[in-house]
C-alpha positions in Angstrom: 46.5 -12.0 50.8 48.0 -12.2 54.1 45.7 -14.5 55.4 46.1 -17.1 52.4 49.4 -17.1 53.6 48.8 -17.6 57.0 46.3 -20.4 55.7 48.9 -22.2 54.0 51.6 -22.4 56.2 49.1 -24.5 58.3 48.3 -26.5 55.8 52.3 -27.2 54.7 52.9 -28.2 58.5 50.1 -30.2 59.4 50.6 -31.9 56.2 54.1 -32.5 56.7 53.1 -33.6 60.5 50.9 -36.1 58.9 52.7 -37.8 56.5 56.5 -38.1 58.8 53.8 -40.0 61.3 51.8 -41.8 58.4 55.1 -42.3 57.3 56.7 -44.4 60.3 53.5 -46.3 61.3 53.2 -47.4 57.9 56.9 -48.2 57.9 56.1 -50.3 61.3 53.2 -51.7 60.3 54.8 -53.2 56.8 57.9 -54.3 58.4 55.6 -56.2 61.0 53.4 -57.9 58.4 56.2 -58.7 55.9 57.8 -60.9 59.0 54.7 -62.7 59.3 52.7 -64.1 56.9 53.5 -62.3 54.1 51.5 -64.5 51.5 48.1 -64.5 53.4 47.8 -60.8 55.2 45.9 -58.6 53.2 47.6 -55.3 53.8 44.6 -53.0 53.2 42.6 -53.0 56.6 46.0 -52.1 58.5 47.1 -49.1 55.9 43.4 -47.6 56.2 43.3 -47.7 59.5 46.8 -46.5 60.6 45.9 -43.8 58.4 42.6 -43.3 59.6 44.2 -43.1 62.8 46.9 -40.7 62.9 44.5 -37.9 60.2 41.7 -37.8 63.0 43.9 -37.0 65.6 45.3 -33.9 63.0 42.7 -33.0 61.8 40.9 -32.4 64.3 43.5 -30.0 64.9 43.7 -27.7 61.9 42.0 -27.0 58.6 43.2 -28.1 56.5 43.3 -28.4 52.1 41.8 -31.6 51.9 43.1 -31.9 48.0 46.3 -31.0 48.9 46.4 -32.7 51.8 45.3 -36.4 49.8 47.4 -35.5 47.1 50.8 -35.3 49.4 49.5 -38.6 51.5 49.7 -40.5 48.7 52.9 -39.5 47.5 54.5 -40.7 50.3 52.6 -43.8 51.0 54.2 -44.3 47.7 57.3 -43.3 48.7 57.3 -45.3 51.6 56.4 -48.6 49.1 59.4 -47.6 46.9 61.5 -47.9 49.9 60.2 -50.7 51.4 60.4 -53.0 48.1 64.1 -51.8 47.6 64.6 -53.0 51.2 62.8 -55.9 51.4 63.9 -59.2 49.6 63.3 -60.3 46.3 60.3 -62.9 47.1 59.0 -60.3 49.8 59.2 -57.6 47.2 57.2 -60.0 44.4 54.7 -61.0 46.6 54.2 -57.1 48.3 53.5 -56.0 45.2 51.5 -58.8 43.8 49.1 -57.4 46.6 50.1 -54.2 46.4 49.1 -54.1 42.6 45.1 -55.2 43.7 44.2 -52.6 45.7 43.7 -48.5 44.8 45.5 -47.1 47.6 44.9 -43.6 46.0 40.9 -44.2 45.8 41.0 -45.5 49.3 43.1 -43.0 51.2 41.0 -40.3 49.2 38.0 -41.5 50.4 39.2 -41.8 53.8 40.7 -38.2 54.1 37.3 -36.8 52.7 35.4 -38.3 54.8 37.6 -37.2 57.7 37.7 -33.9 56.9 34.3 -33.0 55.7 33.1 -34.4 59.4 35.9 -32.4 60.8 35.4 -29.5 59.4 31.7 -29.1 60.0 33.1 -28.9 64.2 36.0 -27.0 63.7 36.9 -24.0 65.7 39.5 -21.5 64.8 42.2 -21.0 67.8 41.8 -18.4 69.8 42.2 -14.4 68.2 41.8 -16.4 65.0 39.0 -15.0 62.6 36.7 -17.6 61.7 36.2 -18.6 58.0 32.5 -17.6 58.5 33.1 -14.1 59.5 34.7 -13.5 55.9 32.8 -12.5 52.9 34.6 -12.4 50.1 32.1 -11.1 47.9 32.6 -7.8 49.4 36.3 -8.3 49.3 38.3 -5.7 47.2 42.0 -6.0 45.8 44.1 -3.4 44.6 45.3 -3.2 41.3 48.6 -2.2 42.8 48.6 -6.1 43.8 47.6 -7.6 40.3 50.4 -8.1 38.2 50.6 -10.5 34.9 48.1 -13.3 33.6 44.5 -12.5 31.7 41.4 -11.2 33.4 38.7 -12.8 32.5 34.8 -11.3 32.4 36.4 -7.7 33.6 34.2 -5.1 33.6 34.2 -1.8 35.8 32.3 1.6 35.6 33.4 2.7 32.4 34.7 -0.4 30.9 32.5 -4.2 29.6 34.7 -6.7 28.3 32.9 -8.8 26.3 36.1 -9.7 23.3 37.1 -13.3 22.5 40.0 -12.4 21.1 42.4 -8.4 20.8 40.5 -5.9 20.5 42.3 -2.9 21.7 46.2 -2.3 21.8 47.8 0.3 23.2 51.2 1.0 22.1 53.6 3.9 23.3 53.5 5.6 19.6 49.7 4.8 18.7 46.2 3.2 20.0 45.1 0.4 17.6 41.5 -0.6 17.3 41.3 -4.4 15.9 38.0 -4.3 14.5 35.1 -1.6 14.0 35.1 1.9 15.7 31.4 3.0 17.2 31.6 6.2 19.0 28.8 9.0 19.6 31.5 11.8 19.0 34.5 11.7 17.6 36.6 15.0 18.1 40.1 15.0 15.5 42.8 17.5 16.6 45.3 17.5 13.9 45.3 15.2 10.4 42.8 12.4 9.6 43.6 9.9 6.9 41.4 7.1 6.0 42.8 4.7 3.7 39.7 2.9 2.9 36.0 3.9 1.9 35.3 7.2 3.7 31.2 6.6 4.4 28.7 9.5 5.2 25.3 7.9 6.4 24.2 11.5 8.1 24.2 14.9 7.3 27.1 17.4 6.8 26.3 20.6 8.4 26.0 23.6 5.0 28.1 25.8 7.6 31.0 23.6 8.3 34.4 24.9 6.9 34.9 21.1 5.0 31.1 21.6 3.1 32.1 24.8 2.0 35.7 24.0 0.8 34.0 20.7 -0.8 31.5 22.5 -2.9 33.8 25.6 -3.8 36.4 23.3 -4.7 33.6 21.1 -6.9 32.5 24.2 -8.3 36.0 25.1 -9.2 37.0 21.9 -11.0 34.2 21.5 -12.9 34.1 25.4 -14.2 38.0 24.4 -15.0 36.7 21.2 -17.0 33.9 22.5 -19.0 34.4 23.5 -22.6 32.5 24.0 -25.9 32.6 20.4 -26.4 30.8 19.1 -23.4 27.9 21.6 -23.9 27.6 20.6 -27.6 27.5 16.6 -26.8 25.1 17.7 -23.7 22.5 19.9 -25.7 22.8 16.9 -28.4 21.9 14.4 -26.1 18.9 16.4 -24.4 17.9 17.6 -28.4 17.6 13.3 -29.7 15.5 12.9 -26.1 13.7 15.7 -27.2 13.5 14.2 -31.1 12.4 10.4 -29.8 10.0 11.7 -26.7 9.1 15.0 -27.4 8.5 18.0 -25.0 5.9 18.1 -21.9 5.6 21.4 -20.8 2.4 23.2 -18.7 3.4 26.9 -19.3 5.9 28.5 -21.3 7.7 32.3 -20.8 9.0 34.4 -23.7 10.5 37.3 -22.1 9.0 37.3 -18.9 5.3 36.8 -20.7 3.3 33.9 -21.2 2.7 32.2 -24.4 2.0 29.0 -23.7 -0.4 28.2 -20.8 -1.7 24.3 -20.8 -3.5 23.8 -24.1 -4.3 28.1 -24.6 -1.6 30.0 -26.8 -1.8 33.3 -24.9 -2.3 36.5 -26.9 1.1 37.8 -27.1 2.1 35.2 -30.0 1.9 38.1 -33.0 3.7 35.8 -35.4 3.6 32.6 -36.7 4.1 30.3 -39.5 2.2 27.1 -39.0 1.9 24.9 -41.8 -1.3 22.7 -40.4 -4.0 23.2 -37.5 -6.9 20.8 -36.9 -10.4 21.5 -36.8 -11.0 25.6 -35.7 -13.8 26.8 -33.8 -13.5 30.2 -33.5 -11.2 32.7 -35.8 -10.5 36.0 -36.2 -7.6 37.6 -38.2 -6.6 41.1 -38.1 -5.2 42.3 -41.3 -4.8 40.0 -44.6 -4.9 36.4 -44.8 -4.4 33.8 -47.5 -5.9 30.4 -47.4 -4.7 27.5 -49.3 -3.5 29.6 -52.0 -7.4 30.1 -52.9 -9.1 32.2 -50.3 -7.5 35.8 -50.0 -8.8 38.2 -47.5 -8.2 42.3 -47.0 -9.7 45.5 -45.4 -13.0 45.4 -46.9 -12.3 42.5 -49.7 -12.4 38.9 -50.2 -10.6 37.4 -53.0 -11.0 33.9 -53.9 -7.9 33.0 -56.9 -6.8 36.3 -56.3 -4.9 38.4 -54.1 -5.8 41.8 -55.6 -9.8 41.5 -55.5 -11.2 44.9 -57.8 -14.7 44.3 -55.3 -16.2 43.1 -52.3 -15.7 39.7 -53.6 -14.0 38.6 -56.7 -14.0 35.1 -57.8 -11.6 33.8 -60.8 -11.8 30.5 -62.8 -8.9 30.4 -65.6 -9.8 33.8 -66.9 -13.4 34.6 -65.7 -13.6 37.1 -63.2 -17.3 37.2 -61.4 -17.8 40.4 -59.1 -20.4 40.9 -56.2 -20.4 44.5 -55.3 -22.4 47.7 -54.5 -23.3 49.2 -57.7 -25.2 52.5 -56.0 -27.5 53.0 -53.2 -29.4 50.1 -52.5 -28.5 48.1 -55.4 -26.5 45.6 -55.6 -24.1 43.8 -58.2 -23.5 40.4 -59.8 -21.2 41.4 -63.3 -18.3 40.3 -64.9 -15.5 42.7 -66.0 -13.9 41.1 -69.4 -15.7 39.7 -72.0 -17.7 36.9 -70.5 -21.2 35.8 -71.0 -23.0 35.5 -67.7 -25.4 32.4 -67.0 -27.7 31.5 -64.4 -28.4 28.1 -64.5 -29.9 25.1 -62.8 -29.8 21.5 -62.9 -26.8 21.7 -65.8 -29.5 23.7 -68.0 -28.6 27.5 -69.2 -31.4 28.8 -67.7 -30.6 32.8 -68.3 -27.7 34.1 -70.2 -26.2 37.5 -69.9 -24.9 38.2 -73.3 -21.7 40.3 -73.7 -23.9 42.8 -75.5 -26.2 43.4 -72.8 -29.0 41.3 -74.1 -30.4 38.5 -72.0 -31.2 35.2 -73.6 -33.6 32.8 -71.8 -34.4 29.8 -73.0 -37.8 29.0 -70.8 -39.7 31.2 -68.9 -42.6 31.0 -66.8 -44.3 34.1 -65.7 -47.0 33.1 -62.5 -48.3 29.4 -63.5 -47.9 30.5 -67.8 -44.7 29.6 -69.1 -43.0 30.8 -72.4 -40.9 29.3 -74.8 -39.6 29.5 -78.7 -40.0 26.8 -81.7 -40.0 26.5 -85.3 -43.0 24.5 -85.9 -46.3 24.3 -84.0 -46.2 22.2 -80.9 -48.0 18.9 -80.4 -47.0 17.9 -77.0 -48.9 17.9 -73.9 -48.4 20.9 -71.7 -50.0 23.0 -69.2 -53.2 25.4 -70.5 -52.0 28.7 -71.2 -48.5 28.0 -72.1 -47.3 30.3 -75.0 -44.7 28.8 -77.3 -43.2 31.8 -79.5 -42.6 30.8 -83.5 -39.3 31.6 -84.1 -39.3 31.6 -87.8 -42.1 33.8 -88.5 -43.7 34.3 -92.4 -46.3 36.4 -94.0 -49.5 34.7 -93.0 -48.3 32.6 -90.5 -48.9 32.7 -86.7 -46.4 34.7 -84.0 -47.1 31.5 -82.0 -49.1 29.2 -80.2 -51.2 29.0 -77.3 -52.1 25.7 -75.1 -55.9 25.1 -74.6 -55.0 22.1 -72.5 -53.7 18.6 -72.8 -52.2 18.3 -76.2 -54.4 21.3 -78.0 -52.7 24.3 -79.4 -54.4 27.5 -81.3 -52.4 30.1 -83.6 -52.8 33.5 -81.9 -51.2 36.7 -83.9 -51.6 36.5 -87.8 -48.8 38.3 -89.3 -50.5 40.4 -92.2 
C-alpha cells in the first residue's frame, strides 16, 4: 500500500512537470505559427514534436502511468486550444480550428507517449535505495483484512470457505443466520426448538432408540387405540369378508388350537366333525361308527342297511314294503329270506325262473338237471327240443300219460300210464 502511494506521487509530479512545459512550448509554438502563415502551416509536425520532445527528456526520468499520463496530456493540450482560440482573433480562431478539427490530436499524442514509454521503460532504473519493480512478486503478496473495507470480493475463497454464488446466498443478521436457498450439511446438531414450516422429508433411517421414534410410535399407538371403535372393526372385517366372497381364501396350513388341520391339500386327523354336503371322487374311506349315504345306504356295528336305518341282519334291503335279508342262519349256512309276506324269485333275463312261495313251496317253471331239462304242459309237445327232455303233463287222466319224453328232433314218447 505504501508503495502505491509512493508510486503515485511520482506519477502526479512528473505528470504535472510535463504538461506546465508541454503547456508553454505549445503556447510558444502556436503563438509563433498563428503570426505567420496561419492558412498554410500545418500545425501537426510541430505539436508532435514539441511533445515528443519535452516526454523523452521526463521520461526518461521516472516511471511513470502511461494511461494516466496520455490521459492528463491531452487535457491540457485541450486546454491550452480553448485558451488560445479565446485569445486569438476571430479569423485566427476559424481558421485554427478549421485545421485543428482534421487532425486526432488524442490518437497522435497517445501513440507518441506509448511509444515513448514502452522504449523507456524497458531501460529504466529505479534511483538509488529504490526497490526495483522486478524484485516484487505480487503473487506472494498478502493483505490484511484489517485493510479491506467495503466493495464485493469477487472469486473469494479461503481454507474453509468456496464462493461460487451469483447472487445472496448467506445473510447474517445480528438476531438470525438466513440461508437463501437449500441447506446440505453432513450433521446438523439442534440445541433448543426446530420448526419447519414446509414438508419435513426423511430419505434415511431414524434410529429405533432415539427418544423422537419412540415418542412417535407411542404417541401413533395412542391415537389410534383412542380412535378405534366397534364400527371400524365391523366396516374392516366387512371389507376383508367380500375380498374373501369375490377371491376366495389361499392358505398352505391352517391351526385350530395350536393343532394342525389343514396342511396343503391333507385334512389332518384331528378334524372329528364335519358336515360336508359334497366331495368329489374318494379313493380311500373308512368311517368309524354309523354312516348314512344319500339317504339310501345306512351303515352300523356289524349292519348294512340299504332304505333303512334299523337293518334286522347283516344286510337288509327295502323296496316299498319288501324287506330281503342276507344273514347267518347257523353254522355254516347262510341266508337269503324275506321276513313279511313276500314271494321270493330268482330270476334271469326278466323270466321268473324260481319262486319262493309264501308257503314254503318252490315253483319253477323250467328246469334242467345236467344236459336233461324239465318242464310242464297240458297237451303233448310237438316242438323240436333236445333228446331226453321230459315235459311233465299237467292235467293228468285215467289212461293218459304222466308225460313225455324227447327221442330227438321233434319226436316225443308217453312214459308213465296212469292206471
Amino acid at each position: 500500500m505504501e508503495i502505491d502511494n509512493h508510486i503515485q506521487k511520482i506519477v502526479e509530479t512528473l505528470t504535472e512537470n510535463i504538461s506546465v512545459q508541454a503547456q508553454a512550448k505549445i503556447d510558444s509554438v502556436i503563438a509563433s505559427l498563428v503570426q505567420q502563415k496561419l492558412t498554410n502551416i500545418d500545425f501537426e509536425p510541430y505539436i508532435q514534436q514539441a511533445a515528443v520532445a519535452q516526454l523523452e527528456k521526463k521520461v526518461s526520468e521516472y516511471n511513470i502511468d502511461s494511461r494516466k499520463l496520455e490521459s492528463k496530456i491531452v487535457d491540457k493540450i485541450n486546454s491550452s486550444i480553448e485558451r488560445i482560440e479565446t485569445a486569438s482573433s476571430s479569423h485566427a480562431a476559424e481558421i485554427l480550428i478549421s485545421k485543428m478539427s482534421k487532425m486526432d490530436v488524442d490518437k497522435v499524442m497517445a501513440n507518441t507517449l506509448s511509444t515513448i514509454i514502452s522504449d523507456r521503460l524497458k531501460h529504466f532504473s529505479f534511483p538509488e535505495n529504490s526497490i526495483d519493480a522486478a524484485a516484487l512478486n505480487f503473487d506472494q503478496t498478502k493483505i490484511s483484512g484489517n485493510n479491506i473495507a467495503g466493495g464485493i470480493i469477487t472469486n473469494f475463497s479461503s481454507t474453509g470457505i468456496d464462493d461460487r454464488t451469483s447472487s445472496i446466498a448467506l445473510t447474517l443478521l445480528d438476531e438470525a443466520t438466513v440461508v437463501e436457498n437449500n441447506l446440505h450439511t453432513k450433521d446438523l446438531t439442534v440445541e433448543g426448538e426446530m420448526t419447519v414450516n414446509g414438508k419435513f422429508v426423511v430419505n434415511g433411517a431414524i434410529p429405533t432408540d432415539s427418544g423422537f421414534y419412540k415418542n412417535l410410535v407411542d404417541n401413533s399407538i395412542e391415537g389410534t387405540l383412542t380412535k378405534l371403535d366397534n364400527s371400524l372393526f365391523e366396516r374392516y372385517s366387512e371389507t376383508i369378508f367380500n375380498k374373501i366372497k369375490l377371491d376366495g381364501l389361499d392358505l398352505n396350513r391352517i391351526t385350530l388350537d395350536g393343532k394342525e388341520v389343514f396342511n396343503k391339500n391333507v385334512l389332518v386327523g384331528t378334524i372329528n366333525e364335519s358336515n360336508l354336503q359334497k366331495v368329489g371322487t374318494l379313493k380311500e374311506l373308512q368311517v368309524s361308527g354309523e354312516s348314512f349315504l344319500s339317504s339310501t345306504l345306512y351303515t352300523t356295528n356289524g349292519r348294512v342297511g340299504i332304505n333303512t336305518i334299523e337293518p334286522s341282519s347283516a344286510l337288509s334291503v327295502w323296496d316299498e314294503e319288501i324287506e330281503i335279508n342276507l344273514s347267518k342262519k347257523r353254522q355254516n349256512v347262510a341266508q337269503i329270506s324275506v321276513s313279511r309276506q313276500n314271494s321270493l324269485v330268482l330270476a334271469s333275463n326278466n323270466k321268473e325262473n324260481l319262486i319262493l312261495e309264501t308257503d314254503g313251496s318252490v315253483t319253477i317253471k323250467e328246469l334242467q338237471i345236467g344236459s336233461m331239462k324239465f318242464s310242464v304242459s297240458e297237451s303233448p309237445p310237438n316242438y323240436v327240443s333236445n333228446k331226453g327232455h321230459v315235459v311233465w303233463n299237467c292235467n293228468p287222466s285215467p289212461g293218459g300219460p304222466m308225460g313225455w319224453v324227447c327221442l330227438g328232433s321233434a319226436n316225443w314218447a308217453n312214459f308213465g300210464i296212469i292206471d
